[in-house]
VMD Tcl script that draws the C-alpha trace (Angstrom):
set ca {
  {5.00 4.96 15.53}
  {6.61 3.92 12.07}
  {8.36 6.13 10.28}
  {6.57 5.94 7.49}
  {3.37 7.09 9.45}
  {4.32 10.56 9.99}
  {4.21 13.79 8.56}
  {7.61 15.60 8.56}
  {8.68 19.25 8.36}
  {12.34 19.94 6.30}
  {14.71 21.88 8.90}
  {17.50 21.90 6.36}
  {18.55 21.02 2.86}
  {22.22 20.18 1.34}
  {22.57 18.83 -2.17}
  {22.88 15.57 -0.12}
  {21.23 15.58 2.72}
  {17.57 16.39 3.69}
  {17.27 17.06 7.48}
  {13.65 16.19 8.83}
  {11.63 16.55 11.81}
  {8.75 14.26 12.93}
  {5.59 16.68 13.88}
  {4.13 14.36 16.37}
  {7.31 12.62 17.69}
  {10.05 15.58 17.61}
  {12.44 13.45 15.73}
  {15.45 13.93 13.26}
  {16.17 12.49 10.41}
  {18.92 12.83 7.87}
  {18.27 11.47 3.91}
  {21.56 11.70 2.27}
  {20.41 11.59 -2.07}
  {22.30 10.28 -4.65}
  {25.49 12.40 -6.01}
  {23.89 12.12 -9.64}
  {20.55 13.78 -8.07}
  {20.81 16.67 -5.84}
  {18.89 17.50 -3.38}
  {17.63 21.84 -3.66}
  {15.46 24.29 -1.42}
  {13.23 24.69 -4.17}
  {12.29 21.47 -4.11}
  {12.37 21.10 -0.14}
  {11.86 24.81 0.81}
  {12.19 25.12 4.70}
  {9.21 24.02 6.83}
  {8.19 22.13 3.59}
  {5.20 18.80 4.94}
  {6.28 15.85 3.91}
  {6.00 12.04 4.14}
  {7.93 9.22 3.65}
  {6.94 6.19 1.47}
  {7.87 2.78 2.37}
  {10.10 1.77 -0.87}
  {9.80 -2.13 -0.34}
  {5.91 -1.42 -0.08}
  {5.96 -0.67 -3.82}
  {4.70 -2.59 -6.08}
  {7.00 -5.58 -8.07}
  {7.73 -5.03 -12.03}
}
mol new
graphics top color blue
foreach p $ca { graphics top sphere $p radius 0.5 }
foreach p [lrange $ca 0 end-1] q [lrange $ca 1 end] { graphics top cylinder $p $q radius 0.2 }
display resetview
């Protein structure tokens, strides 16, 4: 399974770092953000769903 085909539940949140876990497949992931945009629980509250998008699968300017 690709990454980018599973759901995701946020386990923890730093103004860096996103820590994800993969519903079906159990597994972690960290997501360390950009200094100049932090990461907050408001926007990733714990247990949050989310997905990942495949950034290279966007389209070209």
């Amino acid at each position: 399974m690709a990454i980018f085909d599973e759901k995701y539940r946020v386990v923890a949140v730093e103004s860096q770092r996103l820590v994800i876990r993969g519903v079906q497949s159990g597994e972690i992931l960290v997501i360390n953000a950009a200094a100049e945009a932090p990461l907050t629980q408001e926007d990733y509250p714990l247990g949050k769903l989310i997905a990942l998008s495949d950034p290279s699968a966007a389209p070209a300017n």
